[in-house]
C-alpha positions as semicolon CSV with decimal commas, in nm:
position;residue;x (nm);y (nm);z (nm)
1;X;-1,276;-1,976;4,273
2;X;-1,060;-2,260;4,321
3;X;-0,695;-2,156;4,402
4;X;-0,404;-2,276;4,229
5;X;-0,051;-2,250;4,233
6;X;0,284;-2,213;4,043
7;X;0,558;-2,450;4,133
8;X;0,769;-2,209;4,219
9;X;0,526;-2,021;4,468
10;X;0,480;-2,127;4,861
11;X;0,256;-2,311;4,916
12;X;0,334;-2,537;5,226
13;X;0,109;-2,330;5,448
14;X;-0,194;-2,359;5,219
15;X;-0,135;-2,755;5,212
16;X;-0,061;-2,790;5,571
17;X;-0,442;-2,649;5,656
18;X;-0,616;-2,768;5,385
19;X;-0,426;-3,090;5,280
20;X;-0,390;-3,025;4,900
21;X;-0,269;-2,794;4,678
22;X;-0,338;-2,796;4,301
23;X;0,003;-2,691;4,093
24;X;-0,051;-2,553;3,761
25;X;0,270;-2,599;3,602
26;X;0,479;-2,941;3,738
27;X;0,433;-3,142;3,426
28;X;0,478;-3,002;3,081
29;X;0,182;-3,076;2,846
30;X;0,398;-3,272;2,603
31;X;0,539;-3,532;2,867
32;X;0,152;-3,614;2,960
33;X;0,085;-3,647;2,583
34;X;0,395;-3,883;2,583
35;X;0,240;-4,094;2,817
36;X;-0,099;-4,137;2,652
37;X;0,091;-4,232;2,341
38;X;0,283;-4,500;2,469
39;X;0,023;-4,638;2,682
40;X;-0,179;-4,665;2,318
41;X;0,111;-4,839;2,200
42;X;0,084;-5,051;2,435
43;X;-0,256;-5,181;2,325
44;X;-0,157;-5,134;1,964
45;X;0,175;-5,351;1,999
46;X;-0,048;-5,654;2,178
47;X;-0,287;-5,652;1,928
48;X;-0,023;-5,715;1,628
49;X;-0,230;-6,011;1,456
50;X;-0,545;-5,996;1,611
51;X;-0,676;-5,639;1,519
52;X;-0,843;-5,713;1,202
53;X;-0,988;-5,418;1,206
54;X;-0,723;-5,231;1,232
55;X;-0,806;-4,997;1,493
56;X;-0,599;-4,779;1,706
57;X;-0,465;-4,789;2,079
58;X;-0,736;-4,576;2,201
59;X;-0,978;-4,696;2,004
60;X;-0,854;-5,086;2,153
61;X;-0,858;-4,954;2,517
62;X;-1,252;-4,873;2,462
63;X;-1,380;-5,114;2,295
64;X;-1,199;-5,432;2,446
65;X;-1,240;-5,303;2,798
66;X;-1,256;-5,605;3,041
67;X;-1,139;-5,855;2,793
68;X;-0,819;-6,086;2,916
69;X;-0,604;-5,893;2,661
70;X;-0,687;-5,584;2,804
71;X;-0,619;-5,691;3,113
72;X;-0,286;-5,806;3,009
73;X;-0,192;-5,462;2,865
74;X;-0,364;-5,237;3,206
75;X;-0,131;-5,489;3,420
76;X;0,171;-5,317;3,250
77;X;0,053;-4,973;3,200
78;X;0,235;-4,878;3,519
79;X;0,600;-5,003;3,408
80;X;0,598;-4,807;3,105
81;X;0,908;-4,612;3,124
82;X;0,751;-4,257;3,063
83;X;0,523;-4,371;3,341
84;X;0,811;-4,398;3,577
85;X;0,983;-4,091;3,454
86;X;0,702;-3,853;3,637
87;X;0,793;-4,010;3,944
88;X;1,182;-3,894;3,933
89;X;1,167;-3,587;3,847
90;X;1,332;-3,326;4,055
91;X;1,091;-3,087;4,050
92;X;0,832;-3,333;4,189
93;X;1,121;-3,402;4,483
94;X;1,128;-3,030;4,552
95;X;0,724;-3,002;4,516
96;X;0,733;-3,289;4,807
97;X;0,992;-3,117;5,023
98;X;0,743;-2,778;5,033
99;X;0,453;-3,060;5,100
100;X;0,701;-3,163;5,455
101;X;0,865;-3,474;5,319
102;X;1,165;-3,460;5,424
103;X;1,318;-3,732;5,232
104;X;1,076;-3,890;4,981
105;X;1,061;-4,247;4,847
106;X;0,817;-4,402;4,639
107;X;0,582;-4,606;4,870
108;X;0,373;-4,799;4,575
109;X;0,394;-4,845;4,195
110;X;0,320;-4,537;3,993
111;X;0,011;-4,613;3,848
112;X;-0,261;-4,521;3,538
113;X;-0,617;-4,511;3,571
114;X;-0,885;-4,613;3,311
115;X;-1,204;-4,486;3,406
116;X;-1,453;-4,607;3,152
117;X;-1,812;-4,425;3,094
118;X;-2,055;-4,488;3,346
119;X;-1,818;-4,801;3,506
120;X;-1,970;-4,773;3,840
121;X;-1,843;-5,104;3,955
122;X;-1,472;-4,978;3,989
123;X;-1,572;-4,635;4,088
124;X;-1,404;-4,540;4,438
125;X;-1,611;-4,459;4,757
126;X;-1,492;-4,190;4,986
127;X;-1,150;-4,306;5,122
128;X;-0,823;-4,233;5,210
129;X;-0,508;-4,352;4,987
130;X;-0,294;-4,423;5,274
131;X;-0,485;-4,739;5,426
132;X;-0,380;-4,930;5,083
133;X;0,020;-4,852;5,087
134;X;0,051;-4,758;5,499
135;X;0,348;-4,549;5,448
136;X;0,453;-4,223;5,688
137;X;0,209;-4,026;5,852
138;X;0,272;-3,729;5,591
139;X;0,291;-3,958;5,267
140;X;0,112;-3,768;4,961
141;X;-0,010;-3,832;4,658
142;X;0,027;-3,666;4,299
143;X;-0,331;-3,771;4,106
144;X;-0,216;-3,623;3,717
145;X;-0,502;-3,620;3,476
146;X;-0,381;-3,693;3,090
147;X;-0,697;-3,516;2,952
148;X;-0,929;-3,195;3,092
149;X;-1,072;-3,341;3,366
150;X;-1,404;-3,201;3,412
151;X;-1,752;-3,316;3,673
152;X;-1,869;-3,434;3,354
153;X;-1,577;-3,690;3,273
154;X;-1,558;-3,770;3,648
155;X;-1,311;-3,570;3,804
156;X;-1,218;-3,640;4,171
157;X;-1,394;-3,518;4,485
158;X;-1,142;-3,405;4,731
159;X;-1,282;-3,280;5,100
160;X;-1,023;-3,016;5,249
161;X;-0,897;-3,041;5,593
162;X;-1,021;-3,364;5,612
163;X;-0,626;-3,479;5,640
164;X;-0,620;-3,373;5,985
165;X;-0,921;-3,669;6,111
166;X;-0,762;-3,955;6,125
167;X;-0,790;-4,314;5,992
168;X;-1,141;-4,452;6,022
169;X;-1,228;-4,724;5,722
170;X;-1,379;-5,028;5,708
171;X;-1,278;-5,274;5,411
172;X;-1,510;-5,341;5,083
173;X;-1,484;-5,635;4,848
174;X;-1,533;-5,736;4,498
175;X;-1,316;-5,488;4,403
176;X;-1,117;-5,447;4,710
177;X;-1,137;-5,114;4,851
178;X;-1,188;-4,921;5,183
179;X;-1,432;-4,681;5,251
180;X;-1,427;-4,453;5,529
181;X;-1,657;-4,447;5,789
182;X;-1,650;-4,148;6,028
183;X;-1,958;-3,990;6,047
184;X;-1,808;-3,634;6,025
185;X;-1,724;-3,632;5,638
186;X;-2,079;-3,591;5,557
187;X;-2,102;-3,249;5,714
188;X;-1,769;-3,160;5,554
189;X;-1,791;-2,932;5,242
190;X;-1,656;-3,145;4,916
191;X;-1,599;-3,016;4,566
192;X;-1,477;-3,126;4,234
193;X;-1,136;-3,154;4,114
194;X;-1,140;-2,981;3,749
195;X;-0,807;-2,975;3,587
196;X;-0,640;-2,885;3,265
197;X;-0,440;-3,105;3,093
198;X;-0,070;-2,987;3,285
199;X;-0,231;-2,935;3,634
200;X;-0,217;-3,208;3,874
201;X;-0,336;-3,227;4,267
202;X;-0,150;-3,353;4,525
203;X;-0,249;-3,428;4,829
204;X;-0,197;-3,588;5,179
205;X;-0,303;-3,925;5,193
206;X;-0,479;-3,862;5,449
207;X;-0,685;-3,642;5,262
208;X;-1,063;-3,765;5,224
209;X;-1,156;-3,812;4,845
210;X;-1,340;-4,031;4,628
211;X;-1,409;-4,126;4,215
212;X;-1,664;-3,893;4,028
213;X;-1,901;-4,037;3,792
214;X;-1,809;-4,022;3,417
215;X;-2,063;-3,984;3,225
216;X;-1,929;-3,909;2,868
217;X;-1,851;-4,139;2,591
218;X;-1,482;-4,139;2,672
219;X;-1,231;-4,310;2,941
220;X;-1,084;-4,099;3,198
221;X;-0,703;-4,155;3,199
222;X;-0,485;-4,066;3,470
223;X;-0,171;-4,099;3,627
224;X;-0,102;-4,143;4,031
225;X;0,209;-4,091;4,186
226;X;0,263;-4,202;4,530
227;X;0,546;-4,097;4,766
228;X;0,636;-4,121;5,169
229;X;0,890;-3,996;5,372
230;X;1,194;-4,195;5,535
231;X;1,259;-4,000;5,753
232;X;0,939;-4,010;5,940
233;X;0,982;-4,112;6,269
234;X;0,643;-4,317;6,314
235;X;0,744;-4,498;6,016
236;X;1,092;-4,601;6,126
237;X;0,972;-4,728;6,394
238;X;0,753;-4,997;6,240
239;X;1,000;-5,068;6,041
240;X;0,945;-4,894;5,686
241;X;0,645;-5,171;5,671
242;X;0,532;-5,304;5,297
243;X;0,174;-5,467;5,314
244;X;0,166;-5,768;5,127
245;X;-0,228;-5,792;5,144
246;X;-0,543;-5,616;5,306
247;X;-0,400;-5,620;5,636
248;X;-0,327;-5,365;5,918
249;X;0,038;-5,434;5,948
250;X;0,077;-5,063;6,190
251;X;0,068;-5,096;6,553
252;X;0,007;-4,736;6,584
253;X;-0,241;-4,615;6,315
254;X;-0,239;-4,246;6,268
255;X;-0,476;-4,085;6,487
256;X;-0,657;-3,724;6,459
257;X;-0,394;-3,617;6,734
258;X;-0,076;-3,714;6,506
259;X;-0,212;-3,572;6,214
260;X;-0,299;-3,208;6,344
261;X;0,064;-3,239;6,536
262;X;0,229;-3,335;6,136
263;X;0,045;-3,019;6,002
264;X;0,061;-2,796;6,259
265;X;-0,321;-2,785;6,320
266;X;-0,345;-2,849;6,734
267;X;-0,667;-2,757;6,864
């Protein structure tokens, strides 16, 4: 059985060996629902004059998927103000502080997720989130489904203790991502990340993980928070860096030796 957590419980000593935790309770079910609804509103205000059928938000964010007006709407998806909201909450500071931030900051955009049925293209290989922002050693990652998130629906694959490896990626095109490429993760033990509506996963960025497969009739919507700490002293010194692009702006890229040092893991 999967182990979860309260908010209010410790957990820091579960994360630091396994990389994750799952929390049960950080985000009340009607704030998710809040979300959803005003990222359908979205869709429904940009269609005003061109939705002659008359269709809902949802039902616009299926069945224009890929089209240049659905673009335009998933482009803004991430400012919507609810959107930022889960990001500030001080619970979510305090969840960091027992994850070892000291000081947390946002290090990218919080951002929503559409993932359509059976949308391999855009599906994500095994990787790790902190080769796209490059943020502290210890930066985490909140991953917030807005639906029951089940292997069926395409849930995420998480592998524990995988945090403590190391960077090791080589970068993919067409979309742009970056897939890892130590050999060990394939002798690692993986499982799926099944969540009720209210639970959420957060997890080093370190942390190995990858896209499951939806298979149902229905997108996948979820919300990603991403957070790293100022106070880091790696990260001060090179400069609290901001990629603008694909590139390796570290000069020190976090090796299995820092991370099992962060966590508390030496050999």
């Amino acid at each position: 059985m999967v182990q979860k957590f309260h908010v209010n419980e410790d957990f820091t000593k579960f994360y630091n060996e396994y990389g994750y935790v799952i929390v049960k309770d950080l985000f009340p079910r009607n704030e998710l629902e809040r979300v959803c609804q005003d990222v359908y509103d979205l869709f429904d205000t940009r269609f005003v004059g061109i939705n002659k059928d008359k269709l809902s938000g949802y039902e616009l964010l299926i069945l224009h998927y890929g089209t240049d007006t659905w673009r335009q709407c998933a482009k803004r998806m991430w400012d919507l103000v609810s959107v930022l909201g889960l990001a500030t909450k001080p619970i979510v500071i305090e969840v960091l502080r027992k994850m070892g931030l000291g000081k947390p900051i946002i290090s990218t955009r919080p951002e929503i997720r559409t993932d359509m049925p059976k949308d391999d293209r855009y599906r994500q290989p095994w990787h790790q989130d902190w080769r796209y922002a490059q943020g502290s050693y210890n930066a985490a990652t909140f991953w917030i489904p807005l639906q029951k998130v089940t292997i069926k629906n395409g849930t995420i694959d998480i592998i524990p203790k995988s945090h403590l490896l190391g960077l090791e990626t080589e970068e993919l095109q067409n979309p742009r991502r970056f897939s890892i490429t130590d050999p060990r993760i394939g002798k690692m033990p993986y499982f799926p990340v099944e969540l009720e509506m209210g639970e959420c996963v957060a997890f080093s960025q370190m942390l190995v993980h990858r896209s499951g497969e939806n298979v149902t009739k229905s997108p996948r919507l979820s919300a990603q928070l991403r957070f790293a700490d100022y106070s880091d002293s790696p990260f001060i010194a090179e400069g609290y860096p901001i990629p603008a692009s694909s590139e390796l702006v570290w000069k020190n890229l976090p090796s299995e030796r820092h991370m099992r040092g962060i966590y508390g893991m030496q050999q």
